[in-house]
C-alpha atoms as one frame of an Amber mdcrd trajectory, in Angstrom:
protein
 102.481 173.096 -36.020 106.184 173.579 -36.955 106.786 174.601 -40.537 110.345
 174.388 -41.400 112.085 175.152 -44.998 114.200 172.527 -46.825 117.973 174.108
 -47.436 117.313 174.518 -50.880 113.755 176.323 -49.813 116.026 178.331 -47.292
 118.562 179.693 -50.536 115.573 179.955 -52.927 114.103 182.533 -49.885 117.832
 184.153 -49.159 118.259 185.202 -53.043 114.696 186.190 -53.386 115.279 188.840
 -50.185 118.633 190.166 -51.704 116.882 190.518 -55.555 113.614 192.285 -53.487
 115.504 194.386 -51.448 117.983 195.735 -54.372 114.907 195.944 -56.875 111.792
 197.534 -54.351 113.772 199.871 -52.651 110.520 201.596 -51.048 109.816 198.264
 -49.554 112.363 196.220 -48.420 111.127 194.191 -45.909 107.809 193.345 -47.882
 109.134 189.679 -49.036 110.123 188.457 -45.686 107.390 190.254 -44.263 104.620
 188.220 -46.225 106.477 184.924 -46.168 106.350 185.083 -42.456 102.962 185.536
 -42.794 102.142 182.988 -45.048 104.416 180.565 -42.978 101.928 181.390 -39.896
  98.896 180.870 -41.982 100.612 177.252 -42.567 101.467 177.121 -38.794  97.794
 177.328 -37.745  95.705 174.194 -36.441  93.409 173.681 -39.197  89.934 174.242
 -37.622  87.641 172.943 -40.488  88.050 170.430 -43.387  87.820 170.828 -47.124
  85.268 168.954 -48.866  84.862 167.657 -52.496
């Protein structure tokens, strides 16, 4: 599965980056590093189904 951002998602992620990357200098990549992950998670074929 494709998961895309809306535009507005898209700026909401660009200003987050610049504020992270200013503000946690010892980690700079971190943001982008666990939104791509999280956006994989999304990505992945859904094996099993909730119940309840």
């Amino acid at each position: 599965m494709l998961v895309r951002l809306l535009a507005r998602a898209q700026r909401d992620v660009e200003g987050t980056n610049d504020w992270w990357r200013a503000e946690r200098p010892g980690a700079p990549s971190a943001f982008l590093d666990e939104l791509e992950r999280a956006l994989r998670l999304l990505a992945e074929p859904r094996t099993s189904t909730l119940v309840g």
